[in-house]
TORGUVEX-664925 format. One record per residue (C-alpha): residue in one letter; residue number from 1; z negated, y negated, x; chain. Coordinates in Angstrom, 3 decimals. Each point is the difference from the previous one (the first is absolute). Layout:
N
> a/NUM/Z/Y/X/A
...
This chain:
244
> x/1/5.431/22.427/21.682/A
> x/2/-1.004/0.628/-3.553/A
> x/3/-0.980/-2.504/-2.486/A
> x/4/-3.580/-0.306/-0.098/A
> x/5/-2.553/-1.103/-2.550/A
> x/6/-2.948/-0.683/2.867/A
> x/7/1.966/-2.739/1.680/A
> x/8/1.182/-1.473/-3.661/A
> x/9/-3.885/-0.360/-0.628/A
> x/10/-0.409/-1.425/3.476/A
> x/11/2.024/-2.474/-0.455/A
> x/12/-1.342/-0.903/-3.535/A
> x/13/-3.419/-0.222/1.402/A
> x/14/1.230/-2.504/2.730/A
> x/15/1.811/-2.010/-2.547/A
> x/16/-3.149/-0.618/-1.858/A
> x/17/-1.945/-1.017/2.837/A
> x/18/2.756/-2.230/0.819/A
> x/19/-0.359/-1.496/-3.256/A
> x/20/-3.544/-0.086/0.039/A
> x/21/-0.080/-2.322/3.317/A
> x/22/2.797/-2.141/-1.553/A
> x/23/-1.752/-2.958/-2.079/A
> x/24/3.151/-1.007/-1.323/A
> x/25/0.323/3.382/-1.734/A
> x/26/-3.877/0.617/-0.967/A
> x/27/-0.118/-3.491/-1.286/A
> x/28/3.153/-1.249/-1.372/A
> x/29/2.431/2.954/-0.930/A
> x/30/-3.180/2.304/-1.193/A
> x/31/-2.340/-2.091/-1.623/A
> x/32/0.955/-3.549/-0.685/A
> x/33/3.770/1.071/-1.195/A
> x/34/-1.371/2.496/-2.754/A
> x/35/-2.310/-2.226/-1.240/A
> x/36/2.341/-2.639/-0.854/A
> x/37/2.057/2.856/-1.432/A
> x/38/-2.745/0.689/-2.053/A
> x/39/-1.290/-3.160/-1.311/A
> x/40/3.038/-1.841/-0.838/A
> x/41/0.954/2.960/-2.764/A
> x/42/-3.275/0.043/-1.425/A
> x/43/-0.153/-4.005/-0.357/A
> x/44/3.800/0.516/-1.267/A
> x/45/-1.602/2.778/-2.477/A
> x/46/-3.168/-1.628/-1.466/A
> x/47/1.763/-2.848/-0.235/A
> x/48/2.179/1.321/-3.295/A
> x/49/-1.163/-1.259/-3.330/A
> x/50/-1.490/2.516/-2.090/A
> x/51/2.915/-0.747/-2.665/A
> x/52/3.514/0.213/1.501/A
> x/53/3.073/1.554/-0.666/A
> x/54/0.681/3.390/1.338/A
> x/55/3.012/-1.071/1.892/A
> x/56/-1.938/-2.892/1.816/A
> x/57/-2.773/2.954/0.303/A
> x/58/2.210/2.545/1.744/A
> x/59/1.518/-2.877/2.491/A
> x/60/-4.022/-1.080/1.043/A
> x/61/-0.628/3.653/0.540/A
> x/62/3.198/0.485/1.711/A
> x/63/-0.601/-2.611/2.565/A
> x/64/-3.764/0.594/0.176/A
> x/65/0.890/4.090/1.081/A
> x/66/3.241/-0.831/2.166/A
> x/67/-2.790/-1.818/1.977/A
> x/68/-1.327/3.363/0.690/A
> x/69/3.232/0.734/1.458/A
> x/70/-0.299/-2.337/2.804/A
> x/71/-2.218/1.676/1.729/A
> x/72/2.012/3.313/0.629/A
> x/73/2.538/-2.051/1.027/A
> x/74/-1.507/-2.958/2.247/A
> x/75/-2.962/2.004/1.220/A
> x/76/2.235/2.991/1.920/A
> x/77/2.246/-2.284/1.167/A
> x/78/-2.101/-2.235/1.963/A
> x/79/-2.092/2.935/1.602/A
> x/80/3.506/1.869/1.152/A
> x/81/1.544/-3.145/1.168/A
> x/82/-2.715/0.117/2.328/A
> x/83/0.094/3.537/0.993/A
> x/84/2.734/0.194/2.942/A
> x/85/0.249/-3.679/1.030/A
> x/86/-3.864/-0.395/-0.598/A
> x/87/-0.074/3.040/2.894/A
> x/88/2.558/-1.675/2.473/A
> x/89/-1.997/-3.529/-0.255/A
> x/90/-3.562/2.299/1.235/A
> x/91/2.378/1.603/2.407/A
> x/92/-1.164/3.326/-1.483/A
> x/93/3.101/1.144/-1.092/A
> x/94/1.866/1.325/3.084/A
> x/95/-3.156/2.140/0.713/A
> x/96/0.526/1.760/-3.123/A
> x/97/3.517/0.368/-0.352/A
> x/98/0.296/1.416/3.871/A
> x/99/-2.489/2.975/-1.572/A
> x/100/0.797/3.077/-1.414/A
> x/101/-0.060/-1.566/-3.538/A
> x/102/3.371/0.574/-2.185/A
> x/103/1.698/-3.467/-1.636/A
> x/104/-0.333/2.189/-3.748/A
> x/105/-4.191/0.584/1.152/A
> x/106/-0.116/-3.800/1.487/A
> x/107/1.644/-1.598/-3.257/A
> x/108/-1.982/2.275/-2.533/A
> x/109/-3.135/-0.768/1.683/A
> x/110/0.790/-3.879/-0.358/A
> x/111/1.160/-0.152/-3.452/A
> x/112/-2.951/2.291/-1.429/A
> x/113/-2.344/-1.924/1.802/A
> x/114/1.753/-3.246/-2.003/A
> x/115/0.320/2.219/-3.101/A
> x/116/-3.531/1.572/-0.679/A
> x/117/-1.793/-3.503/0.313/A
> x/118/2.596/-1.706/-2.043/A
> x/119/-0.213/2.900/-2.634/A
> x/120/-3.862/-0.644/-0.044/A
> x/121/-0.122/-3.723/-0.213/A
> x/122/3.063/0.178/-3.228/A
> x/123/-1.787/2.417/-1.995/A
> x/124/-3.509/-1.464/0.661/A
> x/125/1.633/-3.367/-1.322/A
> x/126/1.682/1.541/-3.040/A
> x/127/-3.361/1.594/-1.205/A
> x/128/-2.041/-2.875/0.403/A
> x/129/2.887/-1.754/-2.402/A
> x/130/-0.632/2.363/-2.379/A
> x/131/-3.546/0.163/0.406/A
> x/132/-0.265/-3.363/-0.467/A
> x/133/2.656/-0.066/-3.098/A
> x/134/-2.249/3.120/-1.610/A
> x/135/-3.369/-2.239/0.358/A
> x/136/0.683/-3.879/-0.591/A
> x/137/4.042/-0.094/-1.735/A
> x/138/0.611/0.465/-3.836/A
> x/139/0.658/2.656/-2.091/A
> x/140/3.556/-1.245/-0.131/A
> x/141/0.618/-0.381/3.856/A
> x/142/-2.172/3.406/0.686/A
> x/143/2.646/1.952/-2.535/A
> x/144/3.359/-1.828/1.307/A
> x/145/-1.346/0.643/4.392/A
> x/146/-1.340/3.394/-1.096/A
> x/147/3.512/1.571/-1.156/A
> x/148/1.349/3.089/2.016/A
> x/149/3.005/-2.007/1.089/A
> x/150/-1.690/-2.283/1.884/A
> x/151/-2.425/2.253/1.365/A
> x/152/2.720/2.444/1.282/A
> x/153/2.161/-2.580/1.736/A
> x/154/-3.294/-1.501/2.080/A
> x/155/-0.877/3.632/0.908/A
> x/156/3.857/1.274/0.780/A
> x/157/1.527/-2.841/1.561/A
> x/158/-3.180/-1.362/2.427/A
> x/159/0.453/3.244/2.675/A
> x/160/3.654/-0.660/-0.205/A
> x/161/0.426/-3.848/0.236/A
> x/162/-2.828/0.335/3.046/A
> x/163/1.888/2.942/1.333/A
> x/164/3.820/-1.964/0.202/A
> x/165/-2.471/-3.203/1.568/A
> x/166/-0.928/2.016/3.121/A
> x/167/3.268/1.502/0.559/A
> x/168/1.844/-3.375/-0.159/A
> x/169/-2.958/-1.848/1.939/A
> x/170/0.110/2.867/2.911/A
> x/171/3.745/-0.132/0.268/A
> x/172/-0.333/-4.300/-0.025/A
> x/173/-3.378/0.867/2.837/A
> x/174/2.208/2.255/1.905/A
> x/175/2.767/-2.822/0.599/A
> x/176/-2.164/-3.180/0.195/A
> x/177/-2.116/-1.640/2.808/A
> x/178/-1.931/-2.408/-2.013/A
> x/179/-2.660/1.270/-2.125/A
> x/180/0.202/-2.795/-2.631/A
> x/181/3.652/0.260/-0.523/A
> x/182/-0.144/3.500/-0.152/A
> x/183/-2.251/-0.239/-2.672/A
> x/184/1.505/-2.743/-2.081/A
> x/185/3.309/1.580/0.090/A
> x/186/-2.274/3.678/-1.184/A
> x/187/-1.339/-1.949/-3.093/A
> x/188/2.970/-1.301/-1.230/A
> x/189/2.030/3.276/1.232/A
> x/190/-2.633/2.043/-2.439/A
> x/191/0.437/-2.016/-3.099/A
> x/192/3.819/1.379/-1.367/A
> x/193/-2.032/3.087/-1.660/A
> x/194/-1.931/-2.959/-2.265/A
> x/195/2.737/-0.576/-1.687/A
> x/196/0.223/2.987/-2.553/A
> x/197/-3.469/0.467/-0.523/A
> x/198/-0.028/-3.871/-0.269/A
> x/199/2.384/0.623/-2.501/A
> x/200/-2.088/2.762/-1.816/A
> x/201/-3.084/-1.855/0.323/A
> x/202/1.181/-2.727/-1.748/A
> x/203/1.546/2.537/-2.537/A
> x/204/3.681/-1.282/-0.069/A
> x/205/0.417/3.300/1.054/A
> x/206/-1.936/2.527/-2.067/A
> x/207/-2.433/2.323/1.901/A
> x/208/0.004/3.122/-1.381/A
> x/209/-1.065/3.322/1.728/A
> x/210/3.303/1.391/0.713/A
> x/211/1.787/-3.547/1.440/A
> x/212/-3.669/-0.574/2.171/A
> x/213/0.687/4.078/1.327/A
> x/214/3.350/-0.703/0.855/A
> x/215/-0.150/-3.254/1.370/A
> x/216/-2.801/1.724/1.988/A
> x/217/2.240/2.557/1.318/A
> x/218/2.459/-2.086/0.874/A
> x/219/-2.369/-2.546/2.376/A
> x/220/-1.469/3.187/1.626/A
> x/221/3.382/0.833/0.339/A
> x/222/0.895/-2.910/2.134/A
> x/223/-3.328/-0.238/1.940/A
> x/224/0.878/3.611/1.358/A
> x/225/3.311/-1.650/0.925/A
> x/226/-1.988/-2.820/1.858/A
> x/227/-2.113/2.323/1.938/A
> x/228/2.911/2.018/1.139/A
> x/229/2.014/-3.238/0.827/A
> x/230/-2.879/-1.775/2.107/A
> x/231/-0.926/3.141/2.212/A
> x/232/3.560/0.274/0.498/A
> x/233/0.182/-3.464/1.117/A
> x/234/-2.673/0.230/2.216/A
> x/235/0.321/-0.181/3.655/A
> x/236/-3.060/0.412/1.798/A
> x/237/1.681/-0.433/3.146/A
> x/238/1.233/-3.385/-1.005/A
> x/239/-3.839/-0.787/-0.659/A
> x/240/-0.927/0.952/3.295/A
> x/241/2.457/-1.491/2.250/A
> x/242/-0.309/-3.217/-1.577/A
> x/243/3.944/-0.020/-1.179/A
> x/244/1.067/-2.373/-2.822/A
């Protein structure tokens, strides 16, 4: 049986429905979670005086955008932690994995239904921080948030942090049978990537172009590893019999 794209979307549909019925999820992980990720940079932002040096300036920022960060990372994680033991708690999961759908269409299906809202809810966060640094910060704050750096690391590193979340919170999903520890082990299992863009955010490492690109590379690098590793390690019979 060949891969197919139709099932992939089926189960990407299903997911969202899923999440959609899930208060936990509609509430918490998608609304109240971003906002707090949102309002805690800008009070950390507005809250610079207007004469400061340029060190203390690029530390505020830093701390303000790694913010930004979170979201990719915590947001992913606690939607895919829920995707496979979520399933087995519903006692919906059997019925799909006794069906013609592949592990590789099953797990893709999951992790872009985790990865397109996630995705959504970073970027909407990141240009509301700017919108709101463009409109009420000053002209000192607007120049040092506004630099190609920083923009560039939000943009490259939020599909990648959210994308090594999913894999690590479906490979935790696949192996737990408690949603909440499943999901606390996903959040702190997704924050490891923080640390060098933690790093550049704060600017103790420089962020230029070329190290952003290549640190880039090298985290897509190792979420293709994940991917392969987790569908490798996934035994859908194990899921259906019920074996530890």
């Amino acid at each position: 049986m060949s891969f197919s794209w139709r099932r992939v979307y089926a189960i990407f549909l299903k997911e969202l429905r899923d999440y959609r019925r899930n208060r936990f999820v509609v509430v918490f992980t998608m609304s109240i979670l971003p906002l707090i990720f949102i309002i805690v940079p800008m009070i950390q932002l507005f809250s610079i005086p207007v004469q400061v040096s340029s060190a203390t300036l690029d530390t505020r920022i830093g701390v303000s955008l790694l913010y930004m960060l979170l979201v990719p990372a915590v947001v992913p994680s606690a939607l895919s932690a829920y995707s496979v033991v979520g399933e087995r708690e519903q006692g919906t999961l059997e019925p799909i994995l006794t069906t013609p759908v592949r592990s590789e269409e099953f797990l893709i299906g999951k992790a872009l239904a985790a990865f397109v809202p996630a995705l959504v809810v970073a970027y909407l966060i990141f240009a509301i921080f700017l919108l709101g640094t463009a409109l009420f910060a000053h002209a000192g704050i607007r120049s040092a948030v506004f630099t190609s750096a920083h923009i560039l690391v939000q943009l490259l590193f939020t599909p990648l942090i959210a994308a090594w979340s999913i894999w690590v919170g479906i490979a935790i999903s696949s192996r737990m049978s408690d949603i909440r520890a499943a999901q606390q082990l996903s959040v702190f299992a997704s924050l490891p990537p923080l640390a060098v863009t933690a790093l550049m955010s704060l600017n103790v490492i420089t962020p230029t172009t070329g190290l952003a690109v290549a640190l880039g590379a090298g985290l897509l690098a190792i979420d293709l590893l994940a991917w392969r590793a987790v569908a490798a390690l996934f035994d859908r019979e194990r899921l259906v019999s019920g074996r530890r």
